[in-house]
N, C-alpha and C positions, 0 to 999 in steps of 0.2 A: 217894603213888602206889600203886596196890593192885596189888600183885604177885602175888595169892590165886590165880590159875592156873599160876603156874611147875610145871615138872613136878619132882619131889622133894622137894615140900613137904613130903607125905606119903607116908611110905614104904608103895608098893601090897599088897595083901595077898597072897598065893600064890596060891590059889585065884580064880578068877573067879567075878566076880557079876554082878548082873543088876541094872539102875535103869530108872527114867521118868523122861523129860527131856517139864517144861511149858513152854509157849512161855505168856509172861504176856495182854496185851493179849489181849480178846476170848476165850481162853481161860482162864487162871484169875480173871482176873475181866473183871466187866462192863464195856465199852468202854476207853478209852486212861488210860494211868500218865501219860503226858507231858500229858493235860489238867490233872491232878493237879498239877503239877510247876510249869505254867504260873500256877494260882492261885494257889500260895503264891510263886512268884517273883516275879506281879508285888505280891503284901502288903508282900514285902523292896524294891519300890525297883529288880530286878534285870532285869525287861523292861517294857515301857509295853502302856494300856491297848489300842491298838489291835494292837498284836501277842498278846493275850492276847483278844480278839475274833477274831483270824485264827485264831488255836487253837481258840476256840471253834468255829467254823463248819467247821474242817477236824475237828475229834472229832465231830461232829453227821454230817457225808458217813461218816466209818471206823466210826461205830455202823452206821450202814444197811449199808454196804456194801464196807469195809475201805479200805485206802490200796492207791492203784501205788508201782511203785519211783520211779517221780517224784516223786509225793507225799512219799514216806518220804526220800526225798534231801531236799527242802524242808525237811523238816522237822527234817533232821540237821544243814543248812546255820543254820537259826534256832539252835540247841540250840549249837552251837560260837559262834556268835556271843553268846549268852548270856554261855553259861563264860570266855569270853574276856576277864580280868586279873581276875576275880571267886574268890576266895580259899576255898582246901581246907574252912577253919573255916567259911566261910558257909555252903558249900555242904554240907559235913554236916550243918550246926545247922538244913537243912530237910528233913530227911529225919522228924524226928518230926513234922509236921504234913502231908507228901505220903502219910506211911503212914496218918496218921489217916483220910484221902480216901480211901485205897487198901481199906481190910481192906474195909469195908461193902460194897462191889461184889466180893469175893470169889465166886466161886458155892460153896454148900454142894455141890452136886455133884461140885465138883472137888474140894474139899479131901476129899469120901467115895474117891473115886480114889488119892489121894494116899494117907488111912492103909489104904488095901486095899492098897495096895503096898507100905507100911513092914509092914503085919502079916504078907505074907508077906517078908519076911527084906529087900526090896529097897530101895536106894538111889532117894533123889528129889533134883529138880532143877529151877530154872527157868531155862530158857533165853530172854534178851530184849535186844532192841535197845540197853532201858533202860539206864542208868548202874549200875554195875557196883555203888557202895557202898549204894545204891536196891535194889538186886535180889538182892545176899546179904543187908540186913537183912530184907525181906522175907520171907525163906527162911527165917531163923532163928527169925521171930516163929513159922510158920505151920511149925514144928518138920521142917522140910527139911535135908539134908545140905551143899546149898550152892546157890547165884546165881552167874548164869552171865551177866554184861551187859557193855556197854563202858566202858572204858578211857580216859580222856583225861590227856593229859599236864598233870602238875603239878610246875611248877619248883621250882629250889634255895629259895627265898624262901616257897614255899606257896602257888602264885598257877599255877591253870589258865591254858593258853596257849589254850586252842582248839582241841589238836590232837588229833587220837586216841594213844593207847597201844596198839597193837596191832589187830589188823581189828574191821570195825562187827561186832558181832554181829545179822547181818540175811541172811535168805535161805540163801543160802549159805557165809555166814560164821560157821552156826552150830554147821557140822560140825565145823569146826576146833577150836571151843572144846569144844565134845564129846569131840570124840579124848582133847585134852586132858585132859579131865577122867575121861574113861575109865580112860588110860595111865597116872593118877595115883593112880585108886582102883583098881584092878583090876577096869572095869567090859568086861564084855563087849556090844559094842554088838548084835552078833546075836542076845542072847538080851533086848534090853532093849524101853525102851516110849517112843512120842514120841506129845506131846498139842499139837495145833494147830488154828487157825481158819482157814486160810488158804494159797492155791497157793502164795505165798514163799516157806512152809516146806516144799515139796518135797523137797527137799537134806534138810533132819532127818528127814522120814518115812523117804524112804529110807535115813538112816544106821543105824537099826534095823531088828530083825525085826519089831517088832509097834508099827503103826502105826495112831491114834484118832481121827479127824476129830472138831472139838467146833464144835457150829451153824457147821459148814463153807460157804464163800460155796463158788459156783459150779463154778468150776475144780476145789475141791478134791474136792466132791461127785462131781464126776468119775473122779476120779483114785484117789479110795477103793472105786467102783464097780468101776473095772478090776483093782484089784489085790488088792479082798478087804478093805478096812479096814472094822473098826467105824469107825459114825459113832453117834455122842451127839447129840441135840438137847435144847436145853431154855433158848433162849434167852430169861431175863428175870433180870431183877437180883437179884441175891441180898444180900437185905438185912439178912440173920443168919449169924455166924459162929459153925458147930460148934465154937468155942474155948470156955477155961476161962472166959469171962462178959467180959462188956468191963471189969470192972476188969482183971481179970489182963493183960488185951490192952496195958492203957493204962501199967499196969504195965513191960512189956514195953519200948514206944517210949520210956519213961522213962527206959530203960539205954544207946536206942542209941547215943545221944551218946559217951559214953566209949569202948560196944564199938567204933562207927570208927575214935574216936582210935587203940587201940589197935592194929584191925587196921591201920591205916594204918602 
């Protein structure tokens, strides 16, 4: 069970600092992690092919156009029904194949975002709906401070029940974990940075002082207009990672295995 947000983990540091918190899907990279997640779930046996068609066709509408919270509910309602009696070890041992999916739709632009904010002194993060052990190794790869995803309950035995561990990290739920992880590192959220594609993430723009719309749908285009945010555009797929070369990368997913074990 990943306890990676308890506050005192880390003892905060005196001084206040400043981070950007990324919201993944659509902004750090191109289109949905949970397409990702569904492919290799159903290679393992763990969902069937017509629920891995309904994914398909609902990641085909949220490239064009993003998901509702309807949508996103549906889609959390599938995701526990998955994890439900489906085992800690399986379920880590597909994280080196969903990340393999995952890096190639990174966008270079964001990761240039990312080390302009490490080069000035600042703390990064990605903040995502996604499963919580999915979303720090991702973090780790792409040499972030930490992942910030959800939670789901894993019994005495090792065997996810279906249930969350704590709030969905979605919308509104992703301030909390922010606080969180603020209160832990000594981050001050007024001086910090939040990256998003999407009105859902209202709640996180406003948790910071400086707020980035990235190929913002609608609403958000809106909302950035009234209040003064940079907006980014540059939406097409980014097919090359500014990393140390796809050995090193492959390199990397080669360790995650053990690194879960461990953090778990």
């Amino acid at each position: 069970m990943d306890r990676s947000l308890g506050v005192g983990t880390v003892t905060p540091v005196n001084d206040s600092t400043e981070a950007a918190f990324f919201d993944l899907d659509k902004t750090l990279m191109a289109g949905s992690s949970g397409m990702e997640f569904a492919r290799v779930a159903r290679r393992r046996g763990l969902i069937t092919r017509t629920q891995v068609l309904r994914w398909g066709r609902d990641h085909f509408r949220y490239r064009l156009k993003g998901a509702t919270d309807e949508e996103t509910a549906q889609v959390m309602e599938v995701a526990r029904e998955t994890l439900a009696n489906v085992t800690a070890t399986d379920i880590s041992r597909m994280w080196p194949e969903v990340l393999a999916g995952i890096l190639p739709r990174v966008y270079p632009e964001m990761l240039a975002e990312i080390y302009h904010h490490q080069d000035a002194g600042r703390k990064t993060y990605i903040v995502s709906a996604a499963g919580s052990d999915m979303v720090r190794s991702l973090a780790l790869i792409l040499g972030m401070d930490d992942g910030i995803g959800t939670r789901y309950v894993v019994n005495e035995d090792g065997i996810y029940t279906g249930e969350l561990d704590g709030p969905f990290v979605y919308g509104p739920g992703k301030v909390p974990a922010m606080e969180r992880i603020a209160e832990r590192d000594g981050v001050d959220l007024a001086k910090s940075w939040s990256y998003s594609d999407s009105a859902s993430d209202l709640p996180m723009m406003r948790a910071v002082g400086n707020a980035v719309a990235v190929n913002p749908d609608a609403p958000l285009v809106a909302a950035a207009k009234e209040n003064g945010w940079q907006i980014m555009r540059f939406d097409r797929l980014g097919r090359n990672l500014a990393v140390t070369g796809t050995v090193a990368a492959a390199v990397a997913i080669g360790g995650l295995g053990s690194w879960i074990s461990k953090r778990r």
